[in-house]
VOGUTOR-888141 format. One record per residue (C-alpha): residue number from 1; x negated, y negated, z negated. Coordinates in pm, whole numbers. Layout:
N
SITE  num       u       v       w
SITE  NUM       X       Y       Z
...
//
This chain:
356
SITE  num       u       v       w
SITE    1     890   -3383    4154
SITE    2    1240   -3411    4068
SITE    3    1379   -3550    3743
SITE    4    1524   -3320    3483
SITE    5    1868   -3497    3546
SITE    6    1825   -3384    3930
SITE    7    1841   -3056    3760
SITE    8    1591   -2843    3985
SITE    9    1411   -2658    3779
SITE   10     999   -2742    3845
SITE   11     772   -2428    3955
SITE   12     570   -2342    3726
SITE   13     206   -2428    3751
SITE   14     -96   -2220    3674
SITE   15    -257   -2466    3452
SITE   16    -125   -2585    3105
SITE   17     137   -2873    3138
SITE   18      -8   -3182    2993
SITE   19     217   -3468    2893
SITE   20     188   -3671    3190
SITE   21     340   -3407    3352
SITE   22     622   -3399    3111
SITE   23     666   -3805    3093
SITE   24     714   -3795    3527
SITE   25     941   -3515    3512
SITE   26    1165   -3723    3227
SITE   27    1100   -4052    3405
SITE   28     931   -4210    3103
SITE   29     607   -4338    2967
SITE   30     343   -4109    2840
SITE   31     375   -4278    2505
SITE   32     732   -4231    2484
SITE   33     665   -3815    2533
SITE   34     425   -3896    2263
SITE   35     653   -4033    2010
SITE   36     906   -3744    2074
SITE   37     633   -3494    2024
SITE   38     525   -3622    1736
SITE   39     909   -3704    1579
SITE   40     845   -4082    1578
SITE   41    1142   -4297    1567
SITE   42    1251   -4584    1853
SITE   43    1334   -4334    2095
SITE   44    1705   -4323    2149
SITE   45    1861   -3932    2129
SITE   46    1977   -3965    2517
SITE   47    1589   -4010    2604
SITE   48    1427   -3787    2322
SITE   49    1694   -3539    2486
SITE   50    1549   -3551    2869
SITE   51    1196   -3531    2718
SITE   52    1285   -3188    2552
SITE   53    1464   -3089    2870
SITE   54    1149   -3146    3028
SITE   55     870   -3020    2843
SITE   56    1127   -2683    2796
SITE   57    1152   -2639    3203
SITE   58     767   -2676    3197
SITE   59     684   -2456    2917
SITE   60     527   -2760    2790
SITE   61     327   -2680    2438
SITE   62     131   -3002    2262
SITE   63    -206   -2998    2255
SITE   64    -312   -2904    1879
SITE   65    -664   -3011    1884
SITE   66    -581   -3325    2161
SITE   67    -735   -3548    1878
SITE   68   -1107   -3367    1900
SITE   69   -1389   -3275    2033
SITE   70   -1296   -3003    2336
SITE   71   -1592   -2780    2385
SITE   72   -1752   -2838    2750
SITE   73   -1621   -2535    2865
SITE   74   -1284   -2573    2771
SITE   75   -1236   -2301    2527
SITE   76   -1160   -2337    2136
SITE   77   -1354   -2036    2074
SITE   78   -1018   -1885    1854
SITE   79    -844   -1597    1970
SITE   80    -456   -1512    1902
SITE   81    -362   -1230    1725
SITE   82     -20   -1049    1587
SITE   83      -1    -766    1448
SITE   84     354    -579    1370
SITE   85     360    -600     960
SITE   86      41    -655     718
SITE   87     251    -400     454
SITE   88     108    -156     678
SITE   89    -238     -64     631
SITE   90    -281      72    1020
SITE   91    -245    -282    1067
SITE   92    -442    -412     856
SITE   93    -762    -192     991
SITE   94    -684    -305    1348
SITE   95    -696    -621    1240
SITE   96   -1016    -600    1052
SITE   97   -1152    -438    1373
SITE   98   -1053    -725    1607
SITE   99   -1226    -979    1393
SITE  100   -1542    -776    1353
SITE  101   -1552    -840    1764
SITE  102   -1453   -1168    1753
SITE  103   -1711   -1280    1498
SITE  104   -1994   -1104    1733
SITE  105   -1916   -1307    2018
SITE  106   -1884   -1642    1809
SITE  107   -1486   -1686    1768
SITE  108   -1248   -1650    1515
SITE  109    -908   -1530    1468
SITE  110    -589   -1677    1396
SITE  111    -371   -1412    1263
SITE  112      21   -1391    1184
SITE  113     196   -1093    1088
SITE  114     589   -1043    1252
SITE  115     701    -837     971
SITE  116     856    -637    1297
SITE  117    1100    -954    1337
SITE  118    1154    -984    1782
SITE  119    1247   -1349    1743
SITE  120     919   -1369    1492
SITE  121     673   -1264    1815
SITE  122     836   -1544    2023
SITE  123     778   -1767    1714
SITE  124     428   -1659    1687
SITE  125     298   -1685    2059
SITE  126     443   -2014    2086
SITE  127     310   -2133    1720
SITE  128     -54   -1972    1873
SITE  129     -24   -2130    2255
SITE  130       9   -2512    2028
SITE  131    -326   -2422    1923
SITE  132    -494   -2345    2258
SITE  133    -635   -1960    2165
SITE  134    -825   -1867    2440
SITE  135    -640   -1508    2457
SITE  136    -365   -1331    2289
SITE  137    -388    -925    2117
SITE  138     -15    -875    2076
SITE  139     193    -578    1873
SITE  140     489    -593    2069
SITE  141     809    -596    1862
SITE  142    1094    -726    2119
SITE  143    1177    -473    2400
SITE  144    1080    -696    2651
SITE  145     759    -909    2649
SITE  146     861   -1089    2992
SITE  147     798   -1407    2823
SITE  148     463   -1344    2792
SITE  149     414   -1393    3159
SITE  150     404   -1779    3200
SITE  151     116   -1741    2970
SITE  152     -77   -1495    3199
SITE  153      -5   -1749    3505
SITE  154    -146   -2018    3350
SITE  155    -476   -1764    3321
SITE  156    -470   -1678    2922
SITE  157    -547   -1314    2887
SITE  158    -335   -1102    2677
SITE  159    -394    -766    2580
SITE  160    -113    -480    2397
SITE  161    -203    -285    2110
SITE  162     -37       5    1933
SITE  163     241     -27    2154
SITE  164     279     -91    2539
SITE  165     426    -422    2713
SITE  166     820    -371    2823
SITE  167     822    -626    3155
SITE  168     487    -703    3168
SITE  169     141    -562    3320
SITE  170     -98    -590    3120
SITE  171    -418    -462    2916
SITE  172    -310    -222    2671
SITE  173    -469      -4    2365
SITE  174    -247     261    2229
SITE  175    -266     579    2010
SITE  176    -163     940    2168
SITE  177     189     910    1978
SITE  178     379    1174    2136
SITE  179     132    1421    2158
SITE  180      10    1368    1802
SITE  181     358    1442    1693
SITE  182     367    1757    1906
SITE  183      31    1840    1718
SITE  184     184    1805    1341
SITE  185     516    2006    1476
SITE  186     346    2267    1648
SITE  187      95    2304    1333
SITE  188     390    2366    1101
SITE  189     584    2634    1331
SITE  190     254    2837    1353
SITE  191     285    2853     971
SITE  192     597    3002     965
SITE  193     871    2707     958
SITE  194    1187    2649    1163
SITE  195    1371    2383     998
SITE  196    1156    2085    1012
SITE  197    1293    1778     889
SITE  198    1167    1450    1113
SITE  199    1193    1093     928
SITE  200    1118     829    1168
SITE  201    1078     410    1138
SITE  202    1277     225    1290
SITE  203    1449     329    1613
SITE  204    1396      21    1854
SITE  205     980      33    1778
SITE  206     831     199    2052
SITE  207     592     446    1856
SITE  208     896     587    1676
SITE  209    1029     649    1994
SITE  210     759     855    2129
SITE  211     663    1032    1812
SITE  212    1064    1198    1761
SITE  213     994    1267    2120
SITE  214     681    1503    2068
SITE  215     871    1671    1801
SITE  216    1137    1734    2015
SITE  217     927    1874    2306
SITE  218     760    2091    2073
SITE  219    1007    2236    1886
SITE  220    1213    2301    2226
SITE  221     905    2436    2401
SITE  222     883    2739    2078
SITE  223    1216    2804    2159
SITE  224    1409    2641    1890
SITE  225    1731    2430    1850
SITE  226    1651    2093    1742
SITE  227    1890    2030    1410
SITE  228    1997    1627    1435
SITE  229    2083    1688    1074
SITE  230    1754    1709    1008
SITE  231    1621    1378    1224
SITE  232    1651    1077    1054
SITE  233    1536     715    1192
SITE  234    1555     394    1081
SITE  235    1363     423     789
SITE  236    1086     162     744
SITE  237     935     140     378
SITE  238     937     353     128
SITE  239    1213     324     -79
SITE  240    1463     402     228
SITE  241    1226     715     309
SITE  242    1224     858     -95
SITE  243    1584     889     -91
SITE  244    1658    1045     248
SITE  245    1388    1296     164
SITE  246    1561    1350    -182
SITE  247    1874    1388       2
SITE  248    1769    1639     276
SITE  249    1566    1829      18
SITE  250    1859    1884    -187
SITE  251    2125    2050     141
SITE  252    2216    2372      95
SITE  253    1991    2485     356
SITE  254    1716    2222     290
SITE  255    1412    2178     539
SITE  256    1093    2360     485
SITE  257     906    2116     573
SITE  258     911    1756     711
SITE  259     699    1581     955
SITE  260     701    1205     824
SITE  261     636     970    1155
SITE  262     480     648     978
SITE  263     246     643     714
SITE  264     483     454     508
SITE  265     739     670     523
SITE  266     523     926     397
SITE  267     452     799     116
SITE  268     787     760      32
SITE  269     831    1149     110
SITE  270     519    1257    -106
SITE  271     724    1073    -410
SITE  272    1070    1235    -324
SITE  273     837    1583    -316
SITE  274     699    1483    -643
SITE  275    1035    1336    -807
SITE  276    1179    1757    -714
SITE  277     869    1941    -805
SITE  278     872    2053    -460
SITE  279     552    1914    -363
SITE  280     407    2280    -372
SITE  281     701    2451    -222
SITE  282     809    2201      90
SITE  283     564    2147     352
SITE  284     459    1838     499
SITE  285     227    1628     779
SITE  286     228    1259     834
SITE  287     174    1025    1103
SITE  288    -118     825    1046
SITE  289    -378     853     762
SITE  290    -340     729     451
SITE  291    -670     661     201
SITE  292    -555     828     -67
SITE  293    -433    1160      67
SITE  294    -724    1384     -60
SITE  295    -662    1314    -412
SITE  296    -289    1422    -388
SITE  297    -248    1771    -507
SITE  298    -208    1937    -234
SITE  299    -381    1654     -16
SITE  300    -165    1543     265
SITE  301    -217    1680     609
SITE  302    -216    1441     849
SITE  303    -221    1315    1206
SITE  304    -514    1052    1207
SITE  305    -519     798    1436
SITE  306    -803     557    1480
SITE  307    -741     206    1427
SITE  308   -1131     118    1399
SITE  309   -1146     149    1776
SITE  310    -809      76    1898
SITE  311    -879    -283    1727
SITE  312   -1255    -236    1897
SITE  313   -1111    -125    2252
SITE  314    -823    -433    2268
SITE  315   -1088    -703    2156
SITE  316   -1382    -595    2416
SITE  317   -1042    -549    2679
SITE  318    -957    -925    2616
SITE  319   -1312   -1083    2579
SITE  320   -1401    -909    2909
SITE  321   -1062   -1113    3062
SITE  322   -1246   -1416    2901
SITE  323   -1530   -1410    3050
SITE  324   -1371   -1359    3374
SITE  325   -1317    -987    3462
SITE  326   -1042    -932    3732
SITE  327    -863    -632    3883
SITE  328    -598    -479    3782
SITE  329    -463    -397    3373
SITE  330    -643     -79    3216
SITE  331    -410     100    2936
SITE  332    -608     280    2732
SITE  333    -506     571    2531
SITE  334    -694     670    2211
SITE  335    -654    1038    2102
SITE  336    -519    1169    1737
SITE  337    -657    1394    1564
SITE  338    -515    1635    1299
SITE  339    -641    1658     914
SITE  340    -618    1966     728
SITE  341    -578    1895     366
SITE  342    -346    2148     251
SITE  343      46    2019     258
SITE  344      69    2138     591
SITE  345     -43    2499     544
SITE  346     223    2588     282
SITE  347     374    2841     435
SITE  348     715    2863     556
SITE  349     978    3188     519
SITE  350     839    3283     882
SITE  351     483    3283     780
SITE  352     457    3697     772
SITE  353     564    3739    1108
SITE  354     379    3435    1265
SITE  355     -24    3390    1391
SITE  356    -159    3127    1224
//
């Protein structure tokens, strides 16, 4: 093997790195790739320097639990998990889900949440690998999750939820995005409304993506211009959403009704609605469930996802890759389903002339 002063870069292996393997690539001792590890001193910066060199072109990651016990089968019985931001509640439930599987087959979780930060996945998978999880559930939050694939190599499973892999084949568990969207547009235009306003998270996340595209498709496929004035991304709490609902409901020729993409955002929309005492007059349907939206007045309509089994589906997916299933990656697509509750049957100035 050559030295990381030779420059070649190794090939990577498909079993963990250990530090031997690091301290023959640098040309040191094993104790020496020790003491850098660790941040002990009496290693001069020219040497600490090749080590990191090394253990970088080897994807090296130190053992976390090198000082115990290891289980005879190798596993630490912990599985990996990130979710995109615990603010959200969809989140939360998948979450909640996961470890409800985990716990029946004897392992825990070790959670993080990325707050939808890219660099924060990188972060996290790294932070997670230190720890030797025997598999990964991932929310994807970069565009490209290429770096996940010197993990697979090496044999860790990983399995996608909410939102696909970019660069990557694997297991995934996602909700019917787009055509849930199509379902909340197509509900409002059969009650008699043609400017619908769409507020969307933010543009980069995948599922914001493909919900602005069902709205699209179904307003195009009733025959009907889409308005960009009227589309509005990058909104991703619910401060931002209140006051671009305040502002759209307040044109000259406001919307009618709004389809709000994130459950989030509609929240912030319901209090806008409220804030204009238009919560009667404006029509609305969210994206994703919310636990109080019966007790609203009307109750919010909404598209439900279900994030008891896509948590469910992604935990059996990566405990069957644990215990050794093969062939090739399964991406799983869990339906939506829409919940009548009243906001999204006020009726728009079309309503006389339209079926219901």
């Amino acid at each position: 093997m050559t030295s990381v002063s030779g420059e070649p870069r190794p090939a990577l292996t498909t079993r963990r790195p250990t530090m031997r393997d690091v301290a023959e690539l640098a040309g040191v001792g094993i104790k020496t790739v020790s003491r850098v590890v660790n941040g002990e001193p009496n290693v001069s910066a020219q040497t600490a320097e090749r080590v990191r060199r090394a253990a970088a072109s080897l994807h090296y990651e130190p053992d976390m639990h090198a000082g115990n016990l290891r289980r005879a089968d190798g596993r630490s019985r912990t599985l990996g998990l990130l979710v995109s931001s615990v603010a959200n509640p969809f989140a939360a439930q998948v979450h909640r889900a996961i470890e409800r599987v985990a716990t029946e087959h004897g392992y825990g979780v070790l959670a993080t949440s990325l707050e939808d930060d890219p660099d924060a996945e990188v972060r996290a998978v790294a932070a997670l690998a230190r720890r030797r999880v025997d598999g990964f559930v991932v929310t994807p939050v970069r565009v490209d999750q290429t770096y996940l694939r010197v993990h697979v190599d090496r044999g860790t499973p990983i399995v996608c939820v909410d939102r696909e892999p970019r660069g990557l084949d694997t297991d995934s568990v996602v909700s019917a995005n787009t055509e849930g969207a199509a379902a909340a547009v197509r509900h409002l235009i059969s009650r008699g409304h043609r400017r619908i306003a769409f507020l969307g998270d933010l543009e980069r996340i995948q599922t914001a993506r493909l919900r602005l595209d069902g709205y699209i498709q179904e307003l195009t496929a009733a025959g009907f211009d889409v308005d960009r004035s009227l589309v509005v991304m990058g909104l991703h709490d619910e401060a931002s959403a209140t006051a671009v609902a305040r502002r759209l409901l307040t044109l000259p020729d406001p919307p009618t009704a709004v389809f709000s993409s994130q459950n989030l955002v509609t929240i912030g929309t319901v209090r806008a609605l409220q804030q204009l005492g238009r919560e009667n007059v404006v029509a609305l349907v969210g994206f994703d469930d919310i636990e109080t939206s019966d007790l609203l007045k009307p109750g919010i309509t909404t598209v439900a996802q279900d994030p008891d089994r896509i948590g469910r589906l992604a935990a059996e997916r990566l405990f069957a890759r644990i215990d050794g299933e093969l062939g090739p990656p399964r991406h799983l697509v869990v339906p939506t389903r829409l919940v009548v509750r009243g906001s999204g049957e006020i009726p728009g100035p079309g309503a006389a002339t339209t079926r219901a």
